[in-house]
C-alpha positions as a printed Julia matrix, in Angstrom:
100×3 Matrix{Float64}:
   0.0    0.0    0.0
   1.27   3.59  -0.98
   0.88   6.29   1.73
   0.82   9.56   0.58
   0.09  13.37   1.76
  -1.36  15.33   0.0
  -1.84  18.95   1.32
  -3.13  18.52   4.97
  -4.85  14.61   3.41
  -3.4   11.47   3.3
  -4.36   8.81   1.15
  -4.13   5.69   0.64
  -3.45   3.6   -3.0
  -3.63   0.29  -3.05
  -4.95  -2.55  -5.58
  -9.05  -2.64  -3.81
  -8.48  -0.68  -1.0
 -11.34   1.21   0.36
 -10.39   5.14   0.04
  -9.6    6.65   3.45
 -12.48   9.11   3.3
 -14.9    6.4    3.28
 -13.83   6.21   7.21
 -14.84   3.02   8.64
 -17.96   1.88   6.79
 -19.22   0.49   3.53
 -21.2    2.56   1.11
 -23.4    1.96  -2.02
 -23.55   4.67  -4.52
 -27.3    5.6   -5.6
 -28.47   7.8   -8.06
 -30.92  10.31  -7.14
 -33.13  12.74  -8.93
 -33.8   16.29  -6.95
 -36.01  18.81  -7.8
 -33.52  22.33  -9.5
 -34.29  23.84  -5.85
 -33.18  21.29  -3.52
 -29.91  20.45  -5.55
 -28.97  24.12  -5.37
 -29.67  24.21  -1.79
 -27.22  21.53  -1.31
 -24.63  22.84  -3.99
 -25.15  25.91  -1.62
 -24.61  24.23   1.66
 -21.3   22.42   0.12
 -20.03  25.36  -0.93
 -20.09  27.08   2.25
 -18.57  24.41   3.92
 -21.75  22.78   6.05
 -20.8   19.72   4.46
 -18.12  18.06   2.74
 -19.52  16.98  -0.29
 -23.42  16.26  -1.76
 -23.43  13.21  -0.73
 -22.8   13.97   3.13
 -25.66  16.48   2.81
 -27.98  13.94   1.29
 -26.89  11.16   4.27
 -27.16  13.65   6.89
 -30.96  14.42   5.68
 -31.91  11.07   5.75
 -30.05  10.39   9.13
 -32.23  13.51  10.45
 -35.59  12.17   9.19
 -34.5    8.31  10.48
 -34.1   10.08  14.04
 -37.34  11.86  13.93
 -39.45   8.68  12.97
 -37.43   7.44  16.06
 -38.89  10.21  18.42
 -42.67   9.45  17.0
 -42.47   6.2   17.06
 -41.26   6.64  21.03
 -44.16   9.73  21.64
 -46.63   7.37  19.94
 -45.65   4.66  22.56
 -45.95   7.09  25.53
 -42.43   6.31  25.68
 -39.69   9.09  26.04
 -36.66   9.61  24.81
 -34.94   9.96  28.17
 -37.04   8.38  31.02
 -35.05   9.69  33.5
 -36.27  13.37  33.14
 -39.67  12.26  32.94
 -39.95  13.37  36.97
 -38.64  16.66  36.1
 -40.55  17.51  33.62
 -43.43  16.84  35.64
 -41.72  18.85  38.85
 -41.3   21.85  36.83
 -44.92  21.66  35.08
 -45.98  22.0   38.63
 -43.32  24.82  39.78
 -45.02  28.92  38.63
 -42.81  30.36  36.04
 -41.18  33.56  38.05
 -40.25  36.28  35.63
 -40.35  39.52  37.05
């Protein structure tokens, strides 16, 4: 395996290795259509540095919308996401809000 730096990135050549930037885990490239407005959005995003490439933007959406099915599917239980406050919540709901 070849070892190189490149600027502040190293990289790594060999015959099938798995690119560095890949990090850890597996991926499957997809094709996707977008509607003009969202793909600028994320061209947008990119460019100002929120992500790292389209692709991070896209997994990072879906990520977001896999954690709030999470949360419903937990509220629709009666569950909560952590328990433990449960009791506080319900102290404070109790307690009068003091502004002044």
């Amino acid at each position: 395996m070849l070892v190189e730096n490149v600027g502040r990135r190293v990289t790594a050549r060999s015959a099938g290795a798995i690119p560095l930037r890949y990090g850890s885990g597996m991926t499957i490239q997809m094709t996707v259509r977008l509607p003009d407005d969202v793909a600028s959005y994320i061209d947008e995003r990119v460019s100002e540095g929120a992500a790292g490439s389209r692709a991070e933007m896209i997994a990072r959406a879906v990520r977001h919308e896999r954690e709030l099915e999470i949360l419903a599917a937990l509220r629709d239980r009666g569950e909560t996401l952590y328990p433990d406050l449960a009791g506080l919540v319900d102290w404070a709901a109790e307690r009068p809000l003091d502004l002044e």
